[in-house]
VEXDREN-2710 file (C-alpha; in Angstrom, 1 decimal):
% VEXDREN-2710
k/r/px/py/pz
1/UNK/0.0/0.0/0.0
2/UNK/1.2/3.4/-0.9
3/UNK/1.0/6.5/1.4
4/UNK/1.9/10.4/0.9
5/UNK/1.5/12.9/3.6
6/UNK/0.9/16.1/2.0
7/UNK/-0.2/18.2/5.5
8/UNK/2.4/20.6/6.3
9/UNK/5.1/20.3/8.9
10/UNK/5.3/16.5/8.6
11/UNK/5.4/16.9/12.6
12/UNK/4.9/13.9/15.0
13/UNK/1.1/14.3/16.3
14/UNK/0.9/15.2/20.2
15/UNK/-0.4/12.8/22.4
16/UNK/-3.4/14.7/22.3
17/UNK/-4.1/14.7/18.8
18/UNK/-7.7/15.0/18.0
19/UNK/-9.8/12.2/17.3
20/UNK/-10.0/11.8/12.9
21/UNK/-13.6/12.7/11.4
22/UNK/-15.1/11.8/8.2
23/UNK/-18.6/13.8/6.9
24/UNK/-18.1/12.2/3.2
25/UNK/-16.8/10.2/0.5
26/UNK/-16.8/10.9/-3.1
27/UNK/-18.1/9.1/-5.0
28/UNK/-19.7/6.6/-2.4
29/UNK/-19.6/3.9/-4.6
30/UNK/-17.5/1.8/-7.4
31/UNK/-16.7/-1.0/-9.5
32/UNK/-16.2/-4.2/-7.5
33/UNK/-13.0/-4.6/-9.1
34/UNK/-11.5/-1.2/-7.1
35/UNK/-9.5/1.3/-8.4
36/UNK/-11.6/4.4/-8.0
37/UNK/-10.4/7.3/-6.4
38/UNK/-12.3/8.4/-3.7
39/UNK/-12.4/11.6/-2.1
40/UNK/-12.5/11.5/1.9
41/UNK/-14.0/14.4/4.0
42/UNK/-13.5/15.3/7.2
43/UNK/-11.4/16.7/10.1
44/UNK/-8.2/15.8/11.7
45/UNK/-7.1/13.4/9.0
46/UNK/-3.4/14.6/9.0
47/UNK/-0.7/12.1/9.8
48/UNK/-3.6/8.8/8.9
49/UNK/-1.5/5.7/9.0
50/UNK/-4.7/3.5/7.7
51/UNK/-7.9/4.1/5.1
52/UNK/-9.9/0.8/5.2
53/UNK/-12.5/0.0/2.9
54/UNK/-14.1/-3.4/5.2
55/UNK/-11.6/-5.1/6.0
56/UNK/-9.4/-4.0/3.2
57/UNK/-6.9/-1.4/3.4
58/UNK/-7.0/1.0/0.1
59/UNK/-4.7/0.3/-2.7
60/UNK/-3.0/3.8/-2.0
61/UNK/-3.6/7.0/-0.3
62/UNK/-2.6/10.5/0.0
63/UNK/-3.4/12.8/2.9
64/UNK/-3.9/15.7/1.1
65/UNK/-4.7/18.3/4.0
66/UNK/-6.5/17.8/7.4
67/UNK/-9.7/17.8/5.7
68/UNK/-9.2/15.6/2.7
69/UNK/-7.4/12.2/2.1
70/UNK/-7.2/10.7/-1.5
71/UNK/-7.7/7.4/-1.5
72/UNK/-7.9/4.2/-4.5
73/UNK/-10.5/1.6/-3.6
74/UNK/-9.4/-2.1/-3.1
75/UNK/-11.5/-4.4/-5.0
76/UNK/-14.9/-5.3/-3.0
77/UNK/-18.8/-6.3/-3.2
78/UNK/-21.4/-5.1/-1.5
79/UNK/-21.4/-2.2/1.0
80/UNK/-18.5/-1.5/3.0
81/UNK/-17.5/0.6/6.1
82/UNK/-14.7/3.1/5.0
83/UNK/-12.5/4.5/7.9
84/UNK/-9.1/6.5/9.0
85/UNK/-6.9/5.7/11.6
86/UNK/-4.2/8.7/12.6
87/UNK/-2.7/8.8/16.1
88/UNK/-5.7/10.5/17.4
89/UNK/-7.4/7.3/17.2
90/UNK/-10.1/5.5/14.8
91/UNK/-12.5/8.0/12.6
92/UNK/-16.5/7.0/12.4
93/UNK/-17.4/5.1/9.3
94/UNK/-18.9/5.7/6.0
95/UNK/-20.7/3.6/3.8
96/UNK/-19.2/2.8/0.3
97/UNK/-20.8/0.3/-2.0
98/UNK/-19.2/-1.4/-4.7
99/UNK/-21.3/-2.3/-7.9
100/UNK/-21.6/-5.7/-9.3
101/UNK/-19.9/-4.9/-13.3
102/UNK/-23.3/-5.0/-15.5
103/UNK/-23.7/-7.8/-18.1
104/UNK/-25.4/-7.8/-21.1
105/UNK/-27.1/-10.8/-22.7
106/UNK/-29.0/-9.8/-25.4
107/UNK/-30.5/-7.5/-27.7
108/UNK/-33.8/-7.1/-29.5
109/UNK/-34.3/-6.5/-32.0
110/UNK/-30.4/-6.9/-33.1
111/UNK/-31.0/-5.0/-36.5
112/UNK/-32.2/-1.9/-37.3
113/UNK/-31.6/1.0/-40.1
114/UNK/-28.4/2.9/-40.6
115/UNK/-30.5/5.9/-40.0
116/UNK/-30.9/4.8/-36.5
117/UNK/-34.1/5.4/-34.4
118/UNK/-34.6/1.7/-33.6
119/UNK/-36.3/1.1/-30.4
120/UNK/-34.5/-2.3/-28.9
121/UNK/-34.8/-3.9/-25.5
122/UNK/-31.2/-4.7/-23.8
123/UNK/-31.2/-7.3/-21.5
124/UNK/-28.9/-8.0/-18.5
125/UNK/-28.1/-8.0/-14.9
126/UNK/-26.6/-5.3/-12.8
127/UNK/-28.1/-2.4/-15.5
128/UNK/-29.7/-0.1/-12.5
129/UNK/-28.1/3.3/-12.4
130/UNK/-26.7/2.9/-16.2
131/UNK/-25.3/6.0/-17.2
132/UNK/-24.4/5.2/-20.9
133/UNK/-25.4/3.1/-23.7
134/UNK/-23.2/2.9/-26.7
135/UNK/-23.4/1.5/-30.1
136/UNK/-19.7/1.0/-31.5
137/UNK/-18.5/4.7/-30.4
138/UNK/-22.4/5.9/-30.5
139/UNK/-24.2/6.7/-27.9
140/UNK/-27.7/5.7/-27.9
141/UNK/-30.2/8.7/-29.0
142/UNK/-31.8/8.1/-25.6
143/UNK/-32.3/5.9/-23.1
144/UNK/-34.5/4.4/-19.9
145/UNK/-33.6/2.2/-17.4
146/UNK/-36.5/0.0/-16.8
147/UNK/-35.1/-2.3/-14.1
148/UNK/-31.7/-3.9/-12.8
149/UNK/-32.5/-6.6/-15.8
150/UNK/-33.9/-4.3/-18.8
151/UNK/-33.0/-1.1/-21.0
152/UNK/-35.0/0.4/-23.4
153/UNK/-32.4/2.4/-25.9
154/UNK/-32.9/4.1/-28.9
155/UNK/-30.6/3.5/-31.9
156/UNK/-28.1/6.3/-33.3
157/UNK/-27.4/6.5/-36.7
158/UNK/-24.5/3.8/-37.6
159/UNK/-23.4/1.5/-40.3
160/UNK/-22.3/-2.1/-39.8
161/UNK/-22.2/-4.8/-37.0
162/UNK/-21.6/-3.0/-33.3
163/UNK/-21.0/-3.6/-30.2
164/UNK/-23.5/-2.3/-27.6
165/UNK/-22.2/-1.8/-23.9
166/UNK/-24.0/-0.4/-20.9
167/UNK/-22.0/1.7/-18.4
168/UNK/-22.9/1.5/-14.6
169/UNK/-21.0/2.3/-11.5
170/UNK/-20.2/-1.1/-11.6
171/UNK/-18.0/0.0/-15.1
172/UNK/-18.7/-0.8/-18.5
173/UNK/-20.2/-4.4/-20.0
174/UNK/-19.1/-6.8/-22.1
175/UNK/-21.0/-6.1/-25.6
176/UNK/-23.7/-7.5/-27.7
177/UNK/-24.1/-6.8/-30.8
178/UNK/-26.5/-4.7/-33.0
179/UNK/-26.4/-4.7/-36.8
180/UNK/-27.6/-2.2/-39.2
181/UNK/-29.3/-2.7/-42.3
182/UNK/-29.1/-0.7/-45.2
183/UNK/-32.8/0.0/-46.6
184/UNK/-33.8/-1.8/-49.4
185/UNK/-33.8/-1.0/-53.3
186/UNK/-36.3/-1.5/-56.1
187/UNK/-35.0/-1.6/-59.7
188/UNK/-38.4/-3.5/-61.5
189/UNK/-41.3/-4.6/-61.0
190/UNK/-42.8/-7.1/-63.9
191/UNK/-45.9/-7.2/-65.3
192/UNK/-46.1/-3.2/-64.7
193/UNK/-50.3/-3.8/-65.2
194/UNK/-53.0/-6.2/-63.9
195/UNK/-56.3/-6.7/-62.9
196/UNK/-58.1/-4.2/-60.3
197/UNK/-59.5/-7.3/-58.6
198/UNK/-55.7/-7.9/-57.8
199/UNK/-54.2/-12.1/-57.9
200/UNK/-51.7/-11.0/-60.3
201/UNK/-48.4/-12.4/-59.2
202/UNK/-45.7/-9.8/-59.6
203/UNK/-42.1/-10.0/-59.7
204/UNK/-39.9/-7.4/-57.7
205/UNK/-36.2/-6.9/-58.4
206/UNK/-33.2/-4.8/-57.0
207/UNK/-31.0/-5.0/-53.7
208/UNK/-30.9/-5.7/-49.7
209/UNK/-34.5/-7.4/-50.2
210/UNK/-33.3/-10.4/-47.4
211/UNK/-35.4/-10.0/-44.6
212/UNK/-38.6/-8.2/-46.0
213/UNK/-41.2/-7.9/-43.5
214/UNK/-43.5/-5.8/-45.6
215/UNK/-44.8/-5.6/-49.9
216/UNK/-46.9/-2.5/-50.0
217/UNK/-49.0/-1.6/-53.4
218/UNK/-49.9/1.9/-52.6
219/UNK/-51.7/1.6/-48.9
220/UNK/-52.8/-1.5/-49.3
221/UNK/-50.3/-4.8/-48.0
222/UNK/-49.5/-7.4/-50.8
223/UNK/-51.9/-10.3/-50.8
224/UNK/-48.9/-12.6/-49.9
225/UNK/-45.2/-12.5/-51.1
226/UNK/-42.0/-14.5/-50.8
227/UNK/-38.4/-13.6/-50.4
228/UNK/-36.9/-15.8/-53.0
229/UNK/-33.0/-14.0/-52.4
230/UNK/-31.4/-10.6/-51.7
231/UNK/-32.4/-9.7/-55.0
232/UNK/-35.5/-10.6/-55.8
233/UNK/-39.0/-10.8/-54.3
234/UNK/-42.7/-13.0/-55.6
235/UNK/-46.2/-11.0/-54.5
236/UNK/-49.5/-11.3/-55.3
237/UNK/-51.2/-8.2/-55.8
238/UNK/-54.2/-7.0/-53.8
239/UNK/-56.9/-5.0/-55.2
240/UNK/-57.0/-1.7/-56.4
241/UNK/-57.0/1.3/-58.4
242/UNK/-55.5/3.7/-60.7
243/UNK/-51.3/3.6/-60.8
244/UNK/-49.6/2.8/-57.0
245/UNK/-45.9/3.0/-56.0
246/UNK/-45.0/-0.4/-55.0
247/UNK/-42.3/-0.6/-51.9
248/UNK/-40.4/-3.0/-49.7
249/UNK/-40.2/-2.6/-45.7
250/UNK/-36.8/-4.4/-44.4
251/UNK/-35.2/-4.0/-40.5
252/UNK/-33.3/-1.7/-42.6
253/UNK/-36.5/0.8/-43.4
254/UNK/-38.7/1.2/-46.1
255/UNK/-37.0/1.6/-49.9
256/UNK/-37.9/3.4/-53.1
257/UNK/-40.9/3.0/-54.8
258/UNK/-41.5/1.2/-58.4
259/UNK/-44.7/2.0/-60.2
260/UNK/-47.9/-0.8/-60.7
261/UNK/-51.0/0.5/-62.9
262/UNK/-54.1/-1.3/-61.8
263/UNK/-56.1/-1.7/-65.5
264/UNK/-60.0/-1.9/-64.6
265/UNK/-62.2/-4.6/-66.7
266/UNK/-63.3/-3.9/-70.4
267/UNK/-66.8/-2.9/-70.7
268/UNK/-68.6/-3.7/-73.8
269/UNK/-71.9/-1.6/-74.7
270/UNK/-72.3/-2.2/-78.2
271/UNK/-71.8/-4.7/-80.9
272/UNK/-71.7/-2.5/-85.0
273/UNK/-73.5/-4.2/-86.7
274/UNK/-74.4/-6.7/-84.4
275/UNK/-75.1/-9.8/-87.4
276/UNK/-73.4/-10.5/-89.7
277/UNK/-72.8/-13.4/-92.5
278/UNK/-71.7/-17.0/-91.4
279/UNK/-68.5/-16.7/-93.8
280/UNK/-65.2/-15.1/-92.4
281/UNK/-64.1/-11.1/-92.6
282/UNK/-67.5/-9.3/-92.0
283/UNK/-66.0/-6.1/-90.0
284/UNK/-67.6/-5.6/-86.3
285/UNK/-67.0/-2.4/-84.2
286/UNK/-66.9/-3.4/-80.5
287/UNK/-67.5/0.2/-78.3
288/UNK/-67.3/0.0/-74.6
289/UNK/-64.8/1.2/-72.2
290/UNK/-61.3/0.0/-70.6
291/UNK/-60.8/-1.4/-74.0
292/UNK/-57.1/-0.1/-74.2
293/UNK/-55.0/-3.0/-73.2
294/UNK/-57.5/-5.4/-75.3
295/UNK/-55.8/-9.0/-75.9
296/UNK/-58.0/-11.3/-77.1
297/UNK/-62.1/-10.7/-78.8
298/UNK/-63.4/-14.0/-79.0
299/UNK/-66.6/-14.8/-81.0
300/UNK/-67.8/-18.0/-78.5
301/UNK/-65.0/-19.8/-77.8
302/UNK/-63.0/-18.8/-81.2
303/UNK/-60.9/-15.4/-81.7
304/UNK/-61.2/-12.5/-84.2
305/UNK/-58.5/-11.0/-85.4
306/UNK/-58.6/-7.0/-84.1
307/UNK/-57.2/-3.5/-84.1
308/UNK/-57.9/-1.6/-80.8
309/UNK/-58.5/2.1/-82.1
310/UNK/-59.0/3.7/-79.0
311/UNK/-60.1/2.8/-75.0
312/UNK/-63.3/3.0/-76.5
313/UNK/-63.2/1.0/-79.8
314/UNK/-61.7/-2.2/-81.4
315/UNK/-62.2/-2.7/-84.5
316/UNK/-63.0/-6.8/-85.3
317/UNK/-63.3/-9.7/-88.2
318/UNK/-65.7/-11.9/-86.8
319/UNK/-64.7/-15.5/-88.0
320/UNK/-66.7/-18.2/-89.7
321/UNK/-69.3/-19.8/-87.6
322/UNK/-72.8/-21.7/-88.4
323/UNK/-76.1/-19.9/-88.4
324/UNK/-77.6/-18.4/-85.1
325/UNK/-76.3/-16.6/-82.2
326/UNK/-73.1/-16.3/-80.5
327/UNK/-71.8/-14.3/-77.4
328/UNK/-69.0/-11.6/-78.0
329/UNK/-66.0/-11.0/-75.0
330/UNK/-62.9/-8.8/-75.1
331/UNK/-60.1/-10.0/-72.5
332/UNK/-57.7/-7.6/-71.3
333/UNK/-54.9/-7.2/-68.7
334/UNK/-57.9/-5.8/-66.6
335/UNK/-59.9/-8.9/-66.9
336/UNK/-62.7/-10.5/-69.4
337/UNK/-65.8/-8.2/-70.2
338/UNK/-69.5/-9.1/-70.1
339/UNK/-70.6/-10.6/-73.6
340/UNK/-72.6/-8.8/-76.0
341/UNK/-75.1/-11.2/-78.8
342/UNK/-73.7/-11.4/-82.6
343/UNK/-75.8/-13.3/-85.1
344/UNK/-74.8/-14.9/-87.9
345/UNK/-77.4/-15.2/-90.6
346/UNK/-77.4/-17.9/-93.3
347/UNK/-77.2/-17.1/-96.9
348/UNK/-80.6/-17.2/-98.8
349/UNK/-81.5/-20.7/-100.3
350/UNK/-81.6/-20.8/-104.3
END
């Protein structure tokens, strides 16, 4: 144990001498491996031969006046009874509690965006009184000790796998480790169109898509999808409307959008003319609406060949076909329309 005596004259206390004093210690507490410096108040402290922390005597200590000694705690547990001995005799005691050194077990959730602003639960022993939270050489946005066993942090922006350590009076953990996630990107989305009734069964392309917790069309969640690698991603579209940006949630955020045009189903109104000869070629003009994206015009079960002039028009050949009626459809990427009647008359008998 080392010992300075600062208090000047270095003289050989009296008989007499007054009885040491301590009012304080500073800090009261420590790692329960030692080595803080500790700050003792009091009176009367010159010429101290002893500082005990318990039963141990302090790794060093310096009497740096009659009112103060500097002392380095011993390694300890629990609370202990610090005291001075000078020739005056033995001082009161003070308590001084050492801090169990907190321990960290886990993390959750362990990733989060490298913007930070994850929420995560740390979970330990010895966490009361934490008074930092770090991620790599971060500290956390803010934190809240909720008991000796659990930490609520807040992420800081970061990049990368990092450790996390808690800081207590106890000293600092041993780390777990928090990754962050860069957010994901879409590059395609293919088919760009289908049905507003949804089912269609897209394919999404680009980067960081591992771990998707989310498909978005517009508002509206994907009917199902299915992370099939980092770079690629199988939904089902839900229904809808109009043209909706199409995104990708991740632990590492929410990415760019891609673009998906809901088509609604053809309409048709009106069949010109509406009858026609049984031979091949006669010219039909199919008006309705949605008629844009117009794949197939089928005459029963057999198609016409067809021009689509407008949204509102196609222009068709109905095909052969015996005598009588037959029902007249237009499928489109939005779907299969309502059938309008088309009869085919036989020629006049000679």
């Amino acid at each position: 144990m080392e010992h300075t005596d600062l208090a000047a004259g270095a003289v050989r206390p009296s008989a007499a001498a007054a009885a040491p004093a301590l009012t304080s210690l500073v800090p009261s507490g420590g790692p329960a491996a030692g080595g803080t410096s500790v700050a003792l108040n009091g009176s009367s402290l010159t010429g101290a031969t002893s500082v005990t922390f318990g039963a141990n005597p302090a790794l060093t200590y310096t009497v740096n006046s009659a009112s103060l000694i500097t002392a380095t705690a011993p390694p300890g547990s629990g609370t202990v009874t610090v005291t001075v001995r000078t020739p005056g005799g033995l001082s009161n005691g003070l308590p001084y509690t050492y801090a169990a050194l907190p321990v960290l077990t886990a993390v959750s959730p362990n990733q989060g965006p490298a913007s930070g602003g994850t929420v995560v639960t740390l979970a330990g022993t010895g966490l009361s009184g934490a008074t930092a939270v770090t991620f790599g050489t971060n500290p956390a946005a803010s934190f809240t000790v909720n008991s000796s066993t659990q930490i609520t942090a807040t992420t800081p922006a970061g990049t990368g796998a990092v450790a996390v350590t808690v800081t207590t009076a106890g000293g600092t953990s041993g780390p777990v480790f928090f990754y962050y996630v860069s957010a994901p990107a879409l590059a395609a989305i293919t088919p760009t169109l289908g049905p507003a009734a949804g089912g269609t069964t897209v394919t999404l392309t680009g980067g960081g898509l591992t771990g998707a917790t989310a498909v978005t069309f517009g508002a509206t969640p994907a009917a199902s999808f299915t992370v099939n690698s980092s770079t690629q991603i199988t939904a089902t579209t839900p229904a809808g409307t109009g043209s909706v940006p199409v995104t990708v949630t991740t632990p590492g955020g929410t990415g760019n959008a891609v673009v998906y045009t809901y088509v609604p189903a053809p309409v048709l109104t009106a069949l010109t003319p509406n009858q026609g000869p049984t031979d091949s070629g006669a010219g039909v003009t199919l008006t309705g609406s949605g008629l844009t994206t117009t794949t197939a015009v089928l005459f029963g079960a057999v198609p016409a060949a067809f021009t689509v002039l407008s949204d509102t028009t196609v222009a068709a050949l109905a095909p052969a076909g015996p005598a009588g009626a037959v029902a007249v459809h237009v499928t489109s990427l939005g779907g299969s329309s309502g059938s309008l009647t088309y009869t085919r008359l036989a020629p006049p008998a000679i």
